[in-house]
C-alpha positions in Angstrom: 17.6 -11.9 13.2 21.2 -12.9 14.5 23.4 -10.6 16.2 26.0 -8.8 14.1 23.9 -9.7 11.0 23.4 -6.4 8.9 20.2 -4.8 8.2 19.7 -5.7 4.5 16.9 -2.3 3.0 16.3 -1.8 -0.6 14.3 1.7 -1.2 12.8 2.9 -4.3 11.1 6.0 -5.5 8.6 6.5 -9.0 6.5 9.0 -10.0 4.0 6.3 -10.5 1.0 7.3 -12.3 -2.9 6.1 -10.6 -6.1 5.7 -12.5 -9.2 5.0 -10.4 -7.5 5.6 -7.1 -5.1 2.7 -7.3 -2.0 1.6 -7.4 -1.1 -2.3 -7.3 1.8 -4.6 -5.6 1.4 -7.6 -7.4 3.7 -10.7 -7.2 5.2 -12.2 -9.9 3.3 -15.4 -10.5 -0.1 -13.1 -11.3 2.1 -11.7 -14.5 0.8 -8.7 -14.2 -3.0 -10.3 -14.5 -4.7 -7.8 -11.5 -8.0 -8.9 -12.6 -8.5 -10.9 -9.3 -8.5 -8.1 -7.7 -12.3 -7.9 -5.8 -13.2 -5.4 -3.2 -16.2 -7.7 -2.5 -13.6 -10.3 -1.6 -10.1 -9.2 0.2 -8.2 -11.2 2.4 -8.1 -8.1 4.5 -8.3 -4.8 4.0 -7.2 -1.4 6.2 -8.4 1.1 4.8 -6.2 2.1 2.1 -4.7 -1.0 1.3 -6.4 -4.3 0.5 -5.0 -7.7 0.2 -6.0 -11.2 -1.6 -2.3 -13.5 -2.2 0.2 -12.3 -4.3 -1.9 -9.1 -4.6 -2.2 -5.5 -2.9 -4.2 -2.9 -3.7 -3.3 0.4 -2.4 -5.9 3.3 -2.4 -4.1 6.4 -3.7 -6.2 10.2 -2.6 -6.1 11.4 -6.1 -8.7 9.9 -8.8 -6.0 10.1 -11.6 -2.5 11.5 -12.3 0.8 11.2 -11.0 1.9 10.7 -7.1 5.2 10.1 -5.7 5.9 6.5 -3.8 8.7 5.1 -2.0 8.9 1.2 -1.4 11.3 -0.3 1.1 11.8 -3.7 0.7 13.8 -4.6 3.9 15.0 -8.0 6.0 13.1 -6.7 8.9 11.0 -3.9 10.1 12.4 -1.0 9.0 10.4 1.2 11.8 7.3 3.1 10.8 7.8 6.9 10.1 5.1 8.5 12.5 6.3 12.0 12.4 6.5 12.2 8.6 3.2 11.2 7.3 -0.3 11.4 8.6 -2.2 8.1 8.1 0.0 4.9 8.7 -1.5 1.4 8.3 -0.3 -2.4 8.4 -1.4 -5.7 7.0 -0.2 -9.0 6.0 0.4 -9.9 2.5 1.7 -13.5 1.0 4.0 -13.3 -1.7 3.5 -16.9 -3.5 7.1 -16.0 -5.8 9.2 -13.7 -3.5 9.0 -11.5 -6.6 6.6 -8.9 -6.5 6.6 -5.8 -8.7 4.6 -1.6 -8.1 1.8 -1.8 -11.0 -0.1 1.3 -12.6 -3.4 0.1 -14.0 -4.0 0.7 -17.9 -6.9 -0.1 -20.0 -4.2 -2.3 -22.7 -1.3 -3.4 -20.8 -0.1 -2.0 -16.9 3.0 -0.7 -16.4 5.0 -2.3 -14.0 8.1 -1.4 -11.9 10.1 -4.4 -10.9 11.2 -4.0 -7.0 14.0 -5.9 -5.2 13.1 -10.0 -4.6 11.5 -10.2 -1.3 14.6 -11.1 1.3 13.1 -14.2 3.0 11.8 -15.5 -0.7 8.0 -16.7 -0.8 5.9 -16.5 2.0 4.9 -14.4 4.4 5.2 -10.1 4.4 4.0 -7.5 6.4 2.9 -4.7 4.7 3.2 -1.0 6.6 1.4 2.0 4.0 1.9 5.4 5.2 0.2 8.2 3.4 0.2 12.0 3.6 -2.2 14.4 2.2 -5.1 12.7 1.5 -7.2 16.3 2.5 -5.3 18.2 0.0 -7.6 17.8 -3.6 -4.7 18.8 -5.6 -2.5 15.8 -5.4 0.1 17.5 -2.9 0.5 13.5 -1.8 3.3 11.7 -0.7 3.6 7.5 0.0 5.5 5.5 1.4 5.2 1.3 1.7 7.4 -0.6 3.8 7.8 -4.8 3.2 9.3 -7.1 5.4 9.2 -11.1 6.3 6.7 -11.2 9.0 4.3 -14.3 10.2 0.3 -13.5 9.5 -1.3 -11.2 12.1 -4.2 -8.7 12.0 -4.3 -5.4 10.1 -4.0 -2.6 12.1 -4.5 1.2 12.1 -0.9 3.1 13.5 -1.8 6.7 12.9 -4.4 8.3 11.1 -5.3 12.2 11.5 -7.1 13.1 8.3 -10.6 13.0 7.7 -10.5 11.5 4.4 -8.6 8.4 5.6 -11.9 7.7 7.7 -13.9 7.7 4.4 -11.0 4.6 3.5 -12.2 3.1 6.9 -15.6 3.2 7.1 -17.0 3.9 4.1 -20.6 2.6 5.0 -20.8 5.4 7.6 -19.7 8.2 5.0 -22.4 10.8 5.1 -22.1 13.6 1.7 -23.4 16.3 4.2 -21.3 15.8 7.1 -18.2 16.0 4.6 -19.4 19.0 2.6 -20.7 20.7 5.8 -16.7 20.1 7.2 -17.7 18.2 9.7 -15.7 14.9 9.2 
């Protein structure tokens, strides 16, 4: 970015409403077709987010209802928000359009919620999810996704502090007694 140049952010916020756990960020040329998505096949995957191009699948804490989300779409990165949420991830996400939209899921037809166009138009994003109150069963969540022009790198894990957000990680090592026992 070029000195004097202003930082260009574009911020949303929806009640958005999740079935199965999920909420998508899907580009444009997919028209709303999230039928690609595979969690036998990601790109890459973090935990609570999951990527294949032109699609993101973001884990939500609550099986169904309605959770609050904020996306930024910015021109660089807008910063991570460590004190305000407890699990924080980041991965890379190609955007074949520039155009990408927040989708519920739906059994007929999802509903979608156009965002801003990505700044730096097709390409390359990086993705930063931060979630709080994924240990709180009643849907007291919050989230928050941050997207900015960034070349390919490896996901990686920022913060994470609540035991359910492990589950997201390593779900092959999640043991029913250890979780009911408190334990994890």
């Amino acid at each position: 970015m070029s000195e004097g140049k202003p930082f260009a952010v574009q911020t949303s916020r929806t009640m958005a409403k999740v079935w199965y756990g999920q909420l998508y960020i899907a580009d444009e040329q997919l028209d709303g077709d999230i039928s690609g998505d595979s969690e036998d096949s990601p790109t890459a995957s973090v935990g609570v987010i999951r990527v294949t191009p032109g699609l993101a699948v973001l884990s939500i804490g609550l099986q169904s209802g309605e959770v609050p989300i904020t996306v930024t779409v910015a021109d660089q990165d807008p910063g991570a928000d460590l004190e305000g949420y407890e699990d924080i991830v980041e991965i890379a996400f190609e955007s074949p359009s520039g155009r990408i939209g927040l989708l519920e899921w739906d059994w007929d037809e999802p509903t979608a919620y156009g965002l801003t166009p990505l700044p730096a138009g097709p390409g390359q994003y990086r993705m930063r999810f931060h979630i709080t109150g994924l240990d709180r069963h009643e849907g007291a969540l919050d989230h928050y996704l941050q997207i900015w022009p960034e070349p390919s790198r490896d996901p990686a894990v920022l913060k994470t502090t609540s035991r359910n957000f492990q589950y997201f990680l390593h779900p092959e090592a999640f043991n029913p007694d250890d979780y009911a026992s408190g334990s994890v």
